[in-house]
DSSP file (Angstrom, degrees, kcal/mol; ACC not computed):
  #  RESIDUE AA STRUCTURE BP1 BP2  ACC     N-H-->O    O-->H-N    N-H-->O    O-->H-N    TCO  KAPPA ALPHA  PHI   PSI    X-CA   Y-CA   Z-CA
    1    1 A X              0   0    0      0, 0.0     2,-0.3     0, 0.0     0, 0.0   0.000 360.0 360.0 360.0 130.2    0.0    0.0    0.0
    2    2 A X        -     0   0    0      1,-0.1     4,-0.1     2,-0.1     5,-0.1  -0.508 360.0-106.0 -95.1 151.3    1.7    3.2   -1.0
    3    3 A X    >>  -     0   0    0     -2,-0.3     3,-3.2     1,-0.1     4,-0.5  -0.225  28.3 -96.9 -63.6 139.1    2.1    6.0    1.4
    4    4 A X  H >> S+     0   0    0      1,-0.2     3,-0.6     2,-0.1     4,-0.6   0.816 119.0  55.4 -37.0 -13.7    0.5    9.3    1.8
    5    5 A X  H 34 S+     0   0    0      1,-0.2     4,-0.3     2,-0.2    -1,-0.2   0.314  90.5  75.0-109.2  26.5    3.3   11.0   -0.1
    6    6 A X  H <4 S+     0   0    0     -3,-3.2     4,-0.4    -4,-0.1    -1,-0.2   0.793  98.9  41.4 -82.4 -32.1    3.0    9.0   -2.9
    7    7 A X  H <X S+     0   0    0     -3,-0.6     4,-1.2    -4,-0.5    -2,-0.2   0.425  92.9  79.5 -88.9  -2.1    0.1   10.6   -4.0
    8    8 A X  H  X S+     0   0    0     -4,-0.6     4,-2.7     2,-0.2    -1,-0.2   0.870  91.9  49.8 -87.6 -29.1    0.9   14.0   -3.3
    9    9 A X  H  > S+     0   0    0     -4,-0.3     4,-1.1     2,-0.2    -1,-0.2   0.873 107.9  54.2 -72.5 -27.4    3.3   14.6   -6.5
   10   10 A X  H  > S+     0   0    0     -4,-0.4     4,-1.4     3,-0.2    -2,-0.2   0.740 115.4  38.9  14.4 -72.4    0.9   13.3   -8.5
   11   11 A X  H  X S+     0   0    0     -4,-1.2     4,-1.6     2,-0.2    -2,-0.2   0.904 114.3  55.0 -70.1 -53.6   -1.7   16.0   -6.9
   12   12 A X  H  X S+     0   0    0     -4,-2.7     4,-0.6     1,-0.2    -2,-0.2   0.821 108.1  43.7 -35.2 -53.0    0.7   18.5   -6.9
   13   13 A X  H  X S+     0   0    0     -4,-1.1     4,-1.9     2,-0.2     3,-0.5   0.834 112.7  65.0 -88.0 -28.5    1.7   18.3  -10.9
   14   14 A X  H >< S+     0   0    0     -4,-1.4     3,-1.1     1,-0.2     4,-0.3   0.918 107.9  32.1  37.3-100.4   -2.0   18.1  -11.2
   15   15 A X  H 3X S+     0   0    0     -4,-1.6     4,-1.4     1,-0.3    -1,-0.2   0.314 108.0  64.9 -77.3  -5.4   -2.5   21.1  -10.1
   16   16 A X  H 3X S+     0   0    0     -4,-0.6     4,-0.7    -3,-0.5    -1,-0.3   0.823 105.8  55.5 -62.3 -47.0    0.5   22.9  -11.3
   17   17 A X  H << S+     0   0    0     -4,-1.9    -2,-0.3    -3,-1.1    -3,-0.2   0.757 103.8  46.1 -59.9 -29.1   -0.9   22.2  -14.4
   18   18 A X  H >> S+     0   0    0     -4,-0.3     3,-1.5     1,-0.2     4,-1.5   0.929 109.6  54.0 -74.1 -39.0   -4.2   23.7  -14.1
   19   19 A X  H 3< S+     0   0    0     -4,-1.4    -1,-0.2     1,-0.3    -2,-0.1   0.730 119.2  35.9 -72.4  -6.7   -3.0   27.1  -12.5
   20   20 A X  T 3< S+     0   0    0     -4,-0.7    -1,-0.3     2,-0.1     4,-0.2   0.443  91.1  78.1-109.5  10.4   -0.6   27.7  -15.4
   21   21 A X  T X4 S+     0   0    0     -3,-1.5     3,-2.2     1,-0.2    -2,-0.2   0.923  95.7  62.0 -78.9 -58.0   -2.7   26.2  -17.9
   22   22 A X  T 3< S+     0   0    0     -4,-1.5     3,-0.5     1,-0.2    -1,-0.2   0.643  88.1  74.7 -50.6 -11.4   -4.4   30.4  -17.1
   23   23 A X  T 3   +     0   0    0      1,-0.1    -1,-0.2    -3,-0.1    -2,-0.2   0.686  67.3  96.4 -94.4   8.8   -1.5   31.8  -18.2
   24   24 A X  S <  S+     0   0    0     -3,-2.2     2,-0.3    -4,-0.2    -1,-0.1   0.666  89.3   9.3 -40.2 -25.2   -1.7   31.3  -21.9
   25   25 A X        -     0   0    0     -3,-0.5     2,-1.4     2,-0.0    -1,-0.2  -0.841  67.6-136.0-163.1 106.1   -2.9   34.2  -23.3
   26   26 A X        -     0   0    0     -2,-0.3    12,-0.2    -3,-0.2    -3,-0.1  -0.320  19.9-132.0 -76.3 112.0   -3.5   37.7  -21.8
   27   27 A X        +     0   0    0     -2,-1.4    11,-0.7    10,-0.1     2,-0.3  -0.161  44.3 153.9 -83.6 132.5   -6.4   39.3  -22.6
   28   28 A X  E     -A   37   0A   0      9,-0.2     2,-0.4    10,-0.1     9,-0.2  -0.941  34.0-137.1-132.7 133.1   -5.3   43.0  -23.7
   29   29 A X  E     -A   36   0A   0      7,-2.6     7,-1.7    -2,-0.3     2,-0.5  -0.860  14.6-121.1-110.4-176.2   -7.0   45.0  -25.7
   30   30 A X  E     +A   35   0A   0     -2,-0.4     2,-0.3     5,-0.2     5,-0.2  -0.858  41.4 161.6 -75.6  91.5   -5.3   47.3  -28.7
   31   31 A X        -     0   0    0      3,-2.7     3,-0.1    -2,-0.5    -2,-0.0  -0.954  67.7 -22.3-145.0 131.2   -6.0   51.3  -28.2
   32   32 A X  S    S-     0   0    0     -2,-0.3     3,-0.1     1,-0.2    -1,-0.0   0.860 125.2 -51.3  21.2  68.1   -4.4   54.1  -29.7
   33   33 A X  S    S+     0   0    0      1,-0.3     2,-0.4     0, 0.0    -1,-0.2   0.800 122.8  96.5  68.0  41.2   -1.0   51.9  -30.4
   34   34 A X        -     0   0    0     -3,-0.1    -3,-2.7     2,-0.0     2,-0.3  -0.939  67.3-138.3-146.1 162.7   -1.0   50.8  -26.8
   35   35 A X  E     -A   30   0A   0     -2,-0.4     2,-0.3    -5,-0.2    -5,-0.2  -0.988  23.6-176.0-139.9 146.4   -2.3   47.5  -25.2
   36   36 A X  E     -A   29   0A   0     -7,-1.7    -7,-2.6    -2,-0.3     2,-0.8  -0.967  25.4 -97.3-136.6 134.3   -4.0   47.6  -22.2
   37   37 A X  E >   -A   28   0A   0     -2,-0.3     3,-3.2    -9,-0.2    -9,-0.2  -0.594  21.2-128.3-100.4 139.6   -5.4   45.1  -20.0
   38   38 A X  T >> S+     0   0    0     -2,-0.8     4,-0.9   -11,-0.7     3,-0.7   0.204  95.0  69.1  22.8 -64.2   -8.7   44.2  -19.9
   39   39 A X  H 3> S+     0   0    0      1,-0.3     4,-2.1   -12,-0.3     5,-0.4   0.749  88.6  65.7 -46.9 -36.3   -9.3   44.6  -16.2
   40   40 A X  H <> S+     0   0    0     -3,-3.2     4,-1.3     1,-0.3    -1,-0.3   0.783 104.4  44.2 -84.5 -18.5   -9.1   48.1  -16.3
   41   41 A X  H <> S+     0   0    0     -3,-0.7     4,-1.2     2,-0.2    -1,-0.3   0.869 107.3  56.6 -66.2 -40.4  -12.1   48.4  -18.4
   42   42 A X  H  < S+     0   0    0     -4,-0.9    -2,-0.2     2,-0.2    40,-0.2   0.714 110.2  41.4 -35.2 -41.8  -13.8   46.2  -16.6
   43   43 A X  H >X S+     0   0    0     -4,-2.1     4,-1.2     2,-0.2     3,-0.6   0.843 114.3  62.1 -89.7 -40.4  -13.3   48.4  -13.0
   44   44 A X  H 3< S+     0   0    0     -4,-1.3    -2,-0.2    -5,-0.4    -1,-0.2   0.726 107.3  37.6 -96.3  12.9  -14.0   51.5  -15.2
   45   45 A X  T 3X S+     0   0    0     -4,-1.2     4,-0.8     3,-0.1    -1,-0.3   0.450 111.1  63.2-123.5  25.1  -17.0   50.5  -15.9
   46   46 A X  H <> S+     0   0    0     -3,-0.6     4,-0.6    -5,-0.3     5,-0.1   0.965 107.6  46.2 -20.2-104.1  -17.6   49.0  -12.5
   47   47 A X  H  < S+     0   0    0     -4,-1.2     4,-0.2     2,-0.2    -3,-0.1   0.201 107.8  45.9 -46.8 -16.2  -17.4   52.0  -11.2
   48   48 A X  H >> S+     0   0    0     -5,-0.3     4,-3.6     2,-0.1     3,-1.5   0.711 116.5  58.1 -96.5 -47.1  -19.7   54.6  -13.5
   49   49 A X  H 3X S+     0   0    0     -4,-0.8     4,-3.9     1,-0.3    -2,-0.2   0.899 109.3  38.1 -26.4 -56.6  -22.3   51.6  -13.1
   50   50 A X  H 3X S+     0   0    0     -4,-0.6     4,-0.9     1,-0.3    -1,-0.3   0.675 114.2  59.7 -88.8  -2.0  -22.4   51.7   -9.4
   51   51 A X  H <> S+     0   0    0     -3,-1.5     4,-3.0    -4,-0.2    -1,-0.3   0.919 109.2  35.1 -54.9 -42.3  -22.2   55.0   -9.6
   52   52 A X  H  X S+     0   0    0     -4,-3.6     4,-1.9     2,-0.2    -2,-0.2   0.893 120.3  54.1 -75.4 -36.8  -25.3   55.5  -11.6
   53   53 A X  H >< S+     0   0    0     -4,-3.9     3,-4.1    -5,-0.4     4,-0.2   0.857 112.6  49.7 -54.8 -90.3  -27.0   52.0   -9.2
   54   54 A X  H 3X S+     0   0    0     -4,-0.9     4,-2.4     1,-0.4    -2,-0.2   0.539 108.6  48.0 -56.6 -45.1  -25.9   54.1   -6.0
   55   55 A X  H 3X S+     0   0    0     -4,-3.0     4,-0.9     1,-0.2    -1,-0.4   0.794 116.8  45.3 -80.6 -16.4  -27.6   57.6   -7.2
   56   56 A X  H X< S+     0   0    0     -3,-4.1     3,-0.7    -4,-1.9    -2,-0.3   0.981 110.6  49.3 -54.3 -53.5  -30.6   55.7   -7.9
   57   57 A X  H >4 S+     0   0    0      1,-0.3     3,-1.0    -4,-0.2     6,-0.2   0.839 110.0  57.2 -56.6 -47.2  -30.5   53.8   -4.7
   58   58 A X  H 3< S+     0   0    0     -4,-2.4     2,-0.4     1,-0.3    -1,-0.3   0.813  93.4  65.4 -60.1 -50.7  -30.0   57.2   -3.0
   59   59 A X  T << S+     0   0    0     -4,-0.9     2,-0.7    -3,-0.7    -1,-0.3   0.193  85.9  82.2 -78.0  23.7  -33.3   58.9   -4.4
   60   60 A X    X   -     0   0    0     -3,-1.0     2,-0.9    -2,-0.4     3,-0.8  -0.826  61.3-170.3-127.0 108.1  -35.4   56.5   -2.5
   61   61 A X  T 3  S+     0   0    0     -2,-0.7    -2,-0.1     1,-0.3    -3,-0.1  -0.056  85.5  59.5 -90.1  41.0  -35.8   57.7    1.2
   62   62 A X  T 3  S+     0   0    0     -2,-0.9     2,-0.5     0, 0.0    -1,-0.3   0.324 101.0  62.7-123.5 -33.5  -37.4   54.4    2.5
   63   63 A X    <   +     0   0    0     -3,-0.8     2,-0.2    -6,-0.2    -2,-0.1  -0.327  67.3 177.1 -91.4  31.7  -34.1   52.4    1.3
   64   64 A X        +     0   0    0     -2,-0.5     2,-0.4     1,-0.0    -3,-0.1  -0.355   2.8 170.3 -64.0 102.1  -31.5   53.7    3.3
   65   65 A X        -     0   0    0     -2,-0.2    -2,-0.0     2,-0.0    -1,-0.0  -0.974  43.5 -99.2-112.9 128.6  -27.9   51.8    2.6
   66   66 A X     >  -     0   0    0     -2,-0.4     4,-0.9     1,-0.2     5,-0.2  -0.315  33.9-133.6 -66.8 152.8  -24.1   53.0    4.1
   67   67 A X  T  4 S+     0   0    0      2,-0.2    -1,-0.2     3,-0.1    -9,-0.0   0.038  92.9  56.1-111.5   7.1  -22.9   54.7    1.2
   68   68 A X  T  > S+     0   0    0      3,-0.1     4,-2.2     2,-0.1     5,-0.2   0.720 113.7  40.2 -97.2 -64.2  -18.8   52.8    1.3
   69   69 A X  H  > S+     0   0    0      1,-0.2     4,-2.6     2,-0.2     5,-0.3   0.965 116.1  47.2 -62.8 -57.2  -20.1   49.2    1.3
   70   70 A X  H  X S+     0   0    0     -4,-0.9     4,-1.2     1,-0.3     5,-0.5   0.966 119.0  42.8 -56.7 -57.1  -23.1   49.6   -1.4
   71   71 A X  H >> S+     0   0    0     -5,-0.2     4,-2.4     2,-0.2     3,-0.9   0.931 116.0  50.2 -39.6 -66.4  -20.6   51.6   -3.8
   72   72 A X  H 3X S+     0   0    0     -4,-2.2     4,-2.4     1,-0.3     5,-0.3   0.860 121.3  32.0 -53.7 -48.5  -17.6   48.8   -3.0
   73   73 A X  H 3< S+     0   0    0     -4,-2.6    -1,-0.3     1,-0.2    -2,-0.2   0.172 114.6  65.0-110.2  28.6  -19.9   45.5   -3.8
   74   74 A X  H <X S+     0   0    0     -4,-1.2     4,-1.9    -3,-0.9    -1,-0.2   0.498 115.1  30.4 -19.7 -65.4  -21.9   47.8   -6.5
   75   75 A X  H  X S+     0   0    0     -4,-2.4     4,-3.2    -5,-0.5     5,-0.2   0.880 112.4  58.5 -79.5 -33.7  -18.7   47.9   -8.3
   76   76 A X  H  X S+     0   0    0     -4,-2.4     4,-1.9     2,-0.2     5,-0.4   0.963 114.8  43.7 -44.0 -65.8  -17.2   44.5   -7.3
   77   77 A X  H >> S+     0   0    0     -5,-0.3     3,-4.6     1,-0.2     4,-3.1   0.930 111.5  57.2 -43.4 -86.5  -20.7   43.0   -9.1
   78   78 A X  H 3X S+     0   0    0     -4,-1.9     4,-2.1     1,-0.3    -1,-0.2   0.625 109.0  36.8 -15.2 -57.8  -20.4   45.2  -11.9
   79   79 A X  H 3X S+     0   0    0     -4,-3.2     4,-1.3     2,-0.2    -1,-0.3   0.546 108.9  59.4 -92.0  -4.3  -16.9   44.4  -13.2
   80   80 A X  H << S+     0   0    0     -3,-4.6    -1,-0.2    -4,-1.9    -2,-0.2   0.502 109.6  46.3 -84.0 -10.0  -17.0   41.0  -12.7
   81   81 A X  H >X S+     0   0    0     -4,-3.1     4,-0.9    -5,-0.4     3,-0.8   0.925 113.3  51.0 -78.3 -51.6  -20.0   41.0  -15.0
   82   82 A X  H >X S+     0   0    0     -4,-2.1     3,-3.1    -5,-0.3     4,-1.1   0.928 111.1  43.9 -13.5 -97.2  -18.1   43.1  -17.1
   83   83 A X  H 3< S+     0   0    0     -4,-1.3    -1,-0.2     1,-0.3    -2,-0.1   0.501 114.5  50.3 -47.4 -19.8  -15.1   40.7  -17.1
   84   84 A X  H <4 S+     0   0    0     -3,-0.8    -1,-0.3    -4,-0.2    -2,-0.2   0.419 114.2  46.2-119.3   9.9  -17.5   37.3  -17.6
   85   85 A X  H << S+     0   0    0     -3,-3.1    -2,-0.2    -4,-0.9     3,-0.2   0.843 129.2  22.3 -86.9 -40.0  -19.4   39.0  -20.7
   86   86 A X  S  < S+     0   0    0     -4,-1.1     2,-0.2     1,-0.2    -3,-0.2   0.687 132.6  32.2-105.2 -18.4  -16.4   40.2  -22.4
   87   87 A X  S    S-     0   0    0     -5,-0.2     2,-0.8    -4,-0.1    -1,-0.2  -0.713  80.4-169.7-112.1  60.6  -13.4   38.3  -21.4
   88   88 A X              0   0    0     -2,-0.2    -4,-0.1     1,-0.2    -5,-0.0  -0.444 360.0 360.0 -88.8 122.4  -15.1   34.8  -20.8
   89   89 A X              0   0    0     -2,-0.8    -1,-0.2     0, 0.0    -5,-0.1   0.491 360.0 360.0 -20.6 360.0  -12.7   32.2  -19.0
């Protein structure tokens, strides 16, 4: 019967292979002779979304939410919607 640490290189190169298996290819895009990545569109349009969610939210005086967190996981949402319409894994 082989020992636990037989299996563990096994599991190890496993998984070595999937987490670089993500590094193939960056996704960048091409704008005015520059490449840029991805993300940062992604965050900037986060961030005018949950602006525009948060001044909605605001004009309703029954709904009262602290105005740091709602913004933070407003934008958080946003650009990871962002990032799995236009960049999909």
């Amino acid at each position: 019967m082989p020992g636990p640490h037989a299996l563990l290189r096994p599991a190890l190169n496993a998984l070595a292979c999937g987490l670089l298996a993500g590094c193939s290819q960056a996704p960048t895009i091409a704008m005015f002779g520059a490449y840029f990545p991805g993300w940062l569109f992604c965050i900037a349009g986060g961030i005018v979304l949950a602006l525009i969610a948060q001044a909605l939210l605001a004009r309703r005086p029954s709904l009262w939410l602290p105005p740091l967190p709602t913004f933070l996981t407003l934008a958080t949402l946003f650009s990871c919607v962002f990032w799995l319409l236009f960049f999909k894994p």
